[in-house]
C-alpha positions as a Markdown table, in Angstrom:
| # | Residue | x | y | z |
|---|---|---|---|---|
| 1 | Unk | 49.5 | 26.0 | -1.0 |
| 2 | Unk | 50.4 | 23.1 | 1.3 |
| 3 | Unk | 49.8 | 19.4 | 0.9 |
| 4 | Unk | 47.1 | 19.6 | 3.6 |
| 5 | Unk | 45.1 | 22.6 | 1.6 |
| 6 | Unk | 45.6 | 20.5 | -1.3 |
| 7 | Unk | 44.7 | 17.2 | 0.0 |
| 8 | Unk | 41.4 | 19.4 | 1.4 |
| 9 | Unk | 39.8 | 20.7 | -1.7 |
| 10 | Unk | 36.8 | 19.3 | -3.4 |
| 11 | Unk | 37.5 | 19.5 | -6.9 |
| 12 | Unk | 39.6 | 21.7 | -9.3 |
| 13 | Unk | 40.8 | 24.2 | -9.8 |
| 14 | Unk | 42.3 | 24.9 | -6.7 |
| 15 | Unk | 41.7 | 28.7 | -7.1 |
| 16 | Unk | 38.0 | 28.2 | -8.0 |
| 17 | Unk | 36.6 | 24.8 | -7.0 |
| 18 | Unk | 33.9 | 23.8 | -9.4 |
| 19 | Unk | 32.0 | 21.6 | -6.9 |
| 20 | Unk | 31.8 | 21.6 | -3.2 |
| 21 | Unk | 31.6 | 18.4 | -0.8 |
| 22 | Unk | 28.9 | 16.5 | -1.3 |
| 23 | Unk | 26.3 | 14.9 | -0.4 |
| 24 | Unk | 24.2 | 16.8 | -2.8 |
| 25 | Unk | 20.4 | 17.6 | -2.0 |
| 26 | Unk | 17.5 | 18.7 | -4.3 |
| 27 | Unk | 14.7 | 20.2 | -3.8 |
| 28 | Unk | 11.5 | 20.0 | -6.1 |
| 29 | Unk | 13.7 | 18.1 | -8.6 |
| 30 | Unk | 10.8 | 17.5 | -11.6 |
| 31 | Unk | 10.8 | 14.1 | -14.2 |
| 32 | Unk | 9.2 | 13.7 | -17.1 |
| 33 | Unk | 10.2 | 9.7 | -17.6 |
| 34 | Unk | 9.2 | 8.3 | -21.2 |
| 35 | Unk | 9.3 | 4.2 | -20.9 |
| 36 | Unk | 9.5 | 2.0 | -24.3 |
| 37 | Unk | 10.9 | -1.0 | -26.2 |
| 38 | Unk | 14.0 | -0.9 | -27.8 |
| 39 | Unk | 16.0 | -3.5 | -29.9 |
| 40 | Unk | 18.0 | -6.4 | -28.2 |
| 41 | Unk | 21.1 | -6.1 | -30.5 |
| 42 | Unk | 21.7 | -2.4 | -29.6 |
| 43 | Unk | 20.8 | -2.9 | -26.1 |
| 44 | Unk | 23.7 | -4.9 | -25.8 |
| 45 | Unk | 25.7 | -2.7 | -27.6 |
| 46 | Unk | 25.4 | -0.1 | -25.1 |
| 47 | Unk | 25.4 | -1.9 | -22.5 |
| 48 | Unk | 28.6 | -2.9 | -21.0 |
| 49 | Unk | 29.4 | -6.5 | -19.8 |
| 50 | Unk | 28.7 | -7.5 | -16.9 |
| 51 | Unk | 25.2 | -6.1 | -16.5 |
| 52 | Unk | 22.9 | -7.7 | -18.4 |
| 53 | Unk | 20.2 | -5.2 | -20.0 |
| 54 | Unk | 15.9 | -6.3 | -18.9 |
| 55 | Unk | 14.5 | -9.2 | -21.1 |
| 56 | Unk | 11.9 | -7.3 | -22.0 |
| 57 | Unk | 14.1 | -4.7 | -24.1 |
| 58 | Unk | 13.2 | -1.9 | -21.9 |
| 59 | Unk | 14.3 | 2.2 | -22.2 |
| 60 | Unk | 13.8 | 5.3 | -20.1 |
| 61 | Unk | 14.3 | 8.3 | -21.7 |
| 62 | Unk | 13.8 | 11.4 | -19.5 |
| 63 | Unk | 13.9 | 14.9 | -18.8 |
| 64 | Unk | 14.7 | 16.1 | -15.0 |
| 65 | Unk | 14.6 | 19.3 | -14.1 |
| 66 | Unk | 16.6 | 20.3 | -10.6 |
| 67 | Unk | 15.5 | 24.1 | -9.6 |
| 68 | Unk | 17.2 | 23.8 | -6.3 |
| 69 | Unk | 20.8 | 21.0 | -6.3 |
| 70 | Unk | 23.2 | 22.3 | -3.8 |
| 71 | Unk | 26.3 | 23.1 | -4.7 |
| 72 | Unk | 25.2 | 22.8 | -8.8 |
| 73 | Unk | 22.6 | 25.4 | -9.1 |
| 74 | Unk | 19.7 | 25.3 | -11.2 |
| 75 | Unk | 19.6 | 23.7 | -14.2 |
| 76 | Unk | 18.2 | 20.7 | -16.7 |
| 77 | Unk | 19.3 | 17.3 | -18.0 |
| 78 | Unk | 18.1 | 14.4 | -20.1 |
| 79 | Unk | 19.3 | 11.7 | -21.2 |
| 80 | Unk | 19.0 | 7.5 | -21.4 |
| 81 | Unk | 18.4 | 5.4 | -18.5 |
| 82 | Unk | 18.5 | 1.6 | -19.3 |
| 83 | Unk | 17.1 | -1.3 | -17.0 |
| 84 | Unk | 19.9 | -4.1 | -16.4 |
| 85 | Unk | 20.5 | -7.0 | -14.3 |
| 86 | Unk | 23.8 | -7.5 | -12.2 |
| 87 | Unk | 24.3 | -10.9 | -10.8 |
| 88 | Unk | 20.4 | -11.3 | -10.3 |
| 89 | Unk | 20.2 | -7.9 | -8.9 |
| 90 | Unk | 17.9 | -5.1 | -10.5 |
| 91 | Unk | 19.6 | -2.0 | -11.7 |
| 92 | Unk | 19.4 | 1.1 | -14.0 |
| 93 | Unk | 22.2 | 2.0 | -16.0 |
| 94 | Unk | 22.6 | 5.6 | -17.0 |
| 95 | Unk | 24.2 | 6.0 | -20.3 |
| 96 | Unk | 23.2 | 9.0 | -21.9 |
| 97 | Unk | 22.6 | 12.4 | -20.2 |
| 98 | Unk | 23.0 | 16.3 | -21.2 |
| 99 | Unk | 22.6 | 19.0 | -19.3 |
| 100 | Unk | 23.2 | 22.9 | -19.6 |
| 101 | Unk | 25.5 | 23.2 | -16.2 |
| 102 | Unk | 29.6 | 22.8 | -15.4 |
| 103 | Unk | 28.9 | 22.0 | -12.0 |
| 104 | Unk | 27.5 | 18.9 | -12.2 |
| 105 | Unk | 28.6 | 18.1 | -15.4 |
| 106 | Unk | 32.3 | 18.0 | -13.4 |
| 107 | Unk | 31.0 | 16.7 | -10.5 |
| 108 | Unk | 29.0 | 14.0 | -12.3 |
| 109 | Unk | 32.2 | 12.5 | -14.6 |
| 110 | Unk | 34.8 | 13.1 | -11.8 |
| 111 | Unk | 33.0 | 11.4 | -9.0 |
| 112 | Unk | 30.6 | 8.9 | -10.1 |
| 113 | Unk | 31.2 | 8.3 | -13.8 |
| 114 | Unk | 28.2 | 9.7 | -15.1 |
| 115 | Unk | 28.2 | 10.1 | -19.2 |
| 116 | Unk | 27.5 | 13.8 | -19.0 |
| 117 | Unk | 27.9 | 16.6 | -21.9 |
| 118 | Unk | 27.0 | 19.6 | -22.4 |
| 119 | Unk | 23.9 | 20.7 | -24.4 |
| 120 | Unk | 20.2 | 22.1 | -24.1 |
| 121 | Unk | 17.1 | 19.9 | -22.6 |
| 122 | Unk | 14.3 | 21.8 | -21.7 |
| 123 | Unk | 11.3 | 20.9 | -19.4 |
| 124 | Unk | 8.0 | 22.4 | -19.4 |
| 125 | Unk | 4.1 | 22.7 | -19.6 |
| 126 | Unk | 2.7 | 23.7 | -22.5 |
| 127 | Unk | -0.7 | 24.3 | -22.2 |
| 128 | Unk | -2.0 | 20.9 | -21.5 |
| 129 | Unk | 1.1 | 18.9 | -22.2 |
| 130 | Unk | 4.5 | 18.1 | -20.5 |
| 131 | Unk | 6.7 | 18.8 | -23.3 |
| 132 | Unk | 10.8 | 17.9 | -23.1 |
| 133 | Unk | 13.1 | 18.8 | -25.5 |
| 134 | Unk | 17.4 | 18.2 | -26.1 |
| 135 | Unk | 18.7 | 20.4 | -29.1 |
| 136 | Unk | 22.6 | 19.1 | -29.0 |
| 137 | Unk | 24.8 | 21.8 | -30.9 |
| 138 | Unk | 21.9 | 23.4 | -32.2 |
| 139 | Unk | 20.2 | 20.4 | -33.8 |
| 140 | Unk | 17.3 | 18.6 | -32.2 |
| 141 | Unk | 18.0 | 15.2 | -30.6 |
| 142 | Unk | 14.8 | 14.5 | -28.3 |
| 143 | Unk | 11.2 | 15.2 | -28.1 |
| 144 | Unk | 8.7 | 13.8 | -25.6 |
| 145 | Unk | 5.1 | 15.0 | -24.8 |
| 146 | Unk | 2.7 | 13.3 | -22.5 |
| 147 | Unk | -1.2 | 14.6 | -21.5 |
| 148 | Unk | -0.5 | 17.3 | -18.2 |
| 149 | Unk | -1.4 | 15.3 | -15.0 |
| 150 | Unk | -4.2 | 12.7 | -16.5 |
| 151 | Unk | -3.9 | 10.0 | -14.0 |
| 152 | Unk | -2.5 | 10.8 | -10.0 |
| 153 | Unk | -0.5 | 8.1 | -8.2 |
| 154 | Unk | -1.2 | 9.8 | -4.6 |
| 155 | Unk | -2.9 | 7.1 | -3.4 |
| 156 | Unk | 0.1 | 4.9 | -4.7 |
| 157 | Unk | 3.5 | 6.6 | -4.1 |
| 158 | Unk | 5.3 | 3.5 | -3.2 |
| 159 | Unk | 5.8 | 2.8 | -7.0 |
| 160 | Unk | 7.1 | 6.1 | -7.2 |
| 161 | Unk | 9.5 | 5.5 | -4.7 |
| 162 | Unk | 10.4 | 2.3 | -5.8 |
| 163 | Unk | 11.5 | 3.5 | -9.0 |
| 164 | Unk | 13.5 | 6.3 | -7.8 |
| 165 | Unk | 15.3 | 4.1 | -5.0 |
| 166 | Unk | 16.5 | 1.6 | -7.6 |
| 167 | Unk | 19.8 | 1.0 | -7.5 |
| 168 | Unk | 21.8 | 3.3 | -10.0 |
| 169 | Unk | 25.0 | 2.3 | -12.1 |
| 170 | Unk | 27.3 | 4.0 | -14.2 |
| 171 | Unk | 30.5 | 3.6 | -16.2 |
| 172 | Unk | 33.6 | 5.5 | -15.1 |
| 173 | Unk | 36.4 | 5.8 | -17.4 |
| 174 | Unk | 39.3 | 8.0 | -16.3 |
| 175 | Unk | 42.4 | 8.3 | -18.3 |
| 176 | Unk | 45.9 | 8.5 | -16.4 |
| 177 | Unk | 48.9 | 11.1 | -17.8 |
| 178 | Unk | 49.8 | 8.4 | -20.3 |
| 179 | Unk | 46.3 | 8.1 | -21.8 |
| 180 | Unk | 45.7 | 4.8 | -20.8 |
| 181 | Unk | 42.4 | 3.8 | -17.7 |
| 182 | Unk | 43.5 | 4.0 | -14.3 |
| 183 | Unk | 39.8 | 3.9 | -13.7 |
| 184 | Unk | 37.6 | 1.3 | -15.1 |
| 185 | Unk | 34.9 | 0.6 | -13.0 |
| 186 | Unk | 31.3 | 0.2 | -12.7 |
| 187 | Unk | 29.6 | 2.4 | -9.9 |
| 188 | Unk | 26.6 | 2.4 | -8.0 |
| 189 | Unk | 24.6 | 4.2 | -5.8 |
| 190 | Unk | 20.9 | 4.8 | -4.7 |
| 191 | Unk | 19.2 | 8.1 | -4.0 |
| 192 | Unk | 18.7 | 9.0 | -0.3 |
| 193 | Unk | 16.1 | 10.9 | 2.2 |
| 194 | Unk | 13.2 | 10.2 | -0.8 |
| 195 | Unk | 10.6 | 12.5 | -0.4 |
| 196 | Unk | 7.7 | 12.5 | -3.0 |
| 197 | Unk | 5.6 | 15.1 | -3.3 |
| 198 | Unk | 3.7 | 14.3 | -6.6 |
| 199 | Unk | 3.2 | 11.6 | -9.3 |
| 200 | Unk | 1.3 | 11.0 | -12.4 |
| 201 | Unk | 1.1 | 9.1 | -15.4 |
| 202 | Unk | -0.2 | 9.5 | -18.9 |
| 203 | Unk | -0.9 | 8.8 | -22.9 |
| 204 | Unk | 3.4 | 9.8 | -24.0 |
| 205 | Unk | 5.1 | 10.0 | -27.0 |
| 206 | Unk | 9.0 | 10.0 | -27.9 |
| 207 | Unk | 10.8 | 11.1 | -31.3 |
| 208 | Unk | 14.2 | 10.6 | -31.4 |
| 209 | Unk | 16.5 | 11.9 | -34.5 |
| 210 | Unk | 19.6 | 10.5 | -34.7 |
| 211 | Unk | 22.8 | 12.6 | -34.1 |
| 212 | Unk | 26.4 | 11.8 | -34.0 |
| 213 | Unk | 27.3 | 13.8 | -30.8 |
| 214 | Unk | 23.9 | 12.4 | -28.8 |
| 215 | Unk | 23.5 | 9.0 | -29.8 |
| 216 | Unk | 20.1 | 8.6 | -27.8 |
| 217 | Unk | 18.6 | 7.3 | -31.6 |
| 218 | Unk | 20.6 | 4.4 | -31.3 |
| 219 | Unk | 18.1 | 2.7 | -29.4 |
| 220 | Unk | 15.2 | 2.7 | -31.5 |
| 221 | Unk | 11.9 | 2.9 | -30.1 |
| 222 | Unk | 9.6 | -0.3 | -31.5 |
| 223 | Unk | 6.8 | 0.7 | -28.5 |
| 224 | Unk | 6.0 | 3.6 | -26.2 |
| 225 | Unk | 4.7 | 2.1 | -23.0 |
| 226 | Unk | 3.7 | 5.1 | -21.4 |
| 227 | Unk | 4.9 | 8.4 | -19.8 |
| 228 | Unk | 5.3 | 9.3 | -15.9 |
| 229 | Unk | 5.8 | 12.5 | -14.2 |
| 230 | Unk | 7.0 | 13.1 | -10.7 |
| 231 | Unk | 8.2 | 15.9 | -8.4 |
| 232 | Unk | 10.7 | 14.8 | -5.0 |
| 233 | Unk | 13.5 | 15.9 | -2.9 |
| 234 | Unk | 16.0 | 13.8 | -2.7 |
| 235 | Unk | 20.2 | 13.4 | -1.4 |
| 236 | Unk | 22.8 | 12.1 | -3.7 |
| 237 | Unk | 25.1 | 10.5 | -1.6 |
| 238 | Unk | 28.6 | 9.2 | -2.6 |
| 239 | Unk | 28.7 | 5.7 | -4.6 |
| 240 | Unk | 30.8 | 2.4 | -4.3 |
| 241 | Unk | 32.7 | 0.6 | -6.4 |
| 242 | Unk | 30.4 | -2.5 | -8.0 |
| 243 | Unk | 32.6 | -4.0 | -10.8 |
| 244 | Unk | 36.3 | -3.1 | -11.7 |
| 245 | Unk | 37.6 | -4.0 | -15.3 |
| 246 | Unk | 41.3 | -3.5 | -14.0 |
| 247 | Unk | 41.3 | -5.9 | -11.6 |
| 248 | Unk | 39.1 | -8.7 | -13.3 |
């Protein structure tokens, strides 16, 4: 293998790259979003300086399902999705998430930082309820229900869009050979070529049980505002640099 083959592949391992070139599309990628107040003390906990988490102590917990990601497969995540300001500017800051894939769990740390592990979400209908579930190494860490399609938002999909075009941040952490960061950064990005092709909202609860592995508990819920549910195809593109600790 030559410098130019090397200097060509997308990812490691060179025999059996575990992600191709992006950008990454998906088709009919599924949310179930679960929006409440948390506590200001461990807001700021988790999130990290400079952003600023919302003033009104918001959290999104949700569940995604992605049938159809190129280049990842077909798979689930959920995770913790916190509203934060950035100099004035309105982001969200992912800082949970767990899925059941390598793919994009490789993908997702190596290129823009996001906190992904490996466990077991699971979206789906249950009769007449959205049910989402995360069982982390066997124990259960997240459950979320909201009333199957009360409310439509068809007439209204530019709130929908809105919320998915939001700026996105994350924070990557990469070690060098000596263990020490030779990337600290904050990154950010926003979702591409949005297409929604459904949206609805609804009564939602959330019980979180606290877990040493899957922290999500560590924001405690003080007051459900209300579920969402929404189906799109959308293009991850690459991301950009926003903050670097290194060079602060």
């Amino acid at each position: 293998m030559n410098r130019e083959e090397i200097l060509g592949l997308p990812s490691i391992p060179a025999a059996s790259p575990s992600y191709p070139f992006g950008p990454y599309r998906f088709i009919n990628r599924e949310y179930f979003v679960i929006l409440y107040e948390s506590d200001r003390d461990a807001l700021r906990a988790a999130v990290p300086e400079p952003l600023e988490p919302s003033k009104e102590n918001l959290v999104a917990y949700e569940w995604i399902k992605m049938p159809d990601a190129s280049g990842f497969g077909d798979y689930c995540e959920s995770g913790v999705v916190i509203p934060v300001t950035y100099q004035g500017k309105g982001y969200s800051f992912v800082s949970q998430m767990y899925l059941d894939d390598e793919a994009p769990i490789a993908a997702g740390r190596e290129i823009w930082g996001f906190p992904k592990k490996y466990a077991y979400p699971v979206l789906k209908v249950a009769s007449d309820t959205l049910t989402g579930t995360l069982h982390y190494g066997g124990q259960p860490v997240a459950i979320g229900t909201m009333s199957y399609k009360h409310e439509s938002l068809a007439r209204n999909p530019e709130k929908t869009l809105a919320s998915m075009t939001t700026p996105q941040v994350t924070l990557k952490v990469m070690p060098g050979v000596d263990g020490k960061p030779a990337i600290a950064q904050l990154i950010t990005f926003s979702l591409e070529d949005v297409t929604v092709k459904g949206s609805w909202v609804g009564p939602a609860r959330l019980h979180l049980i606290p877990h040493a592995n899957a922290p999500a508990a560590d924001l405690p819920i003080r007051r459900v505002i209300g579920g969402r549910h929404f189906i799109a195809d959308l293009t991850l593109p690459y991301g950009r640099v926003l903050h670097d600790y290194l060079k602060a």
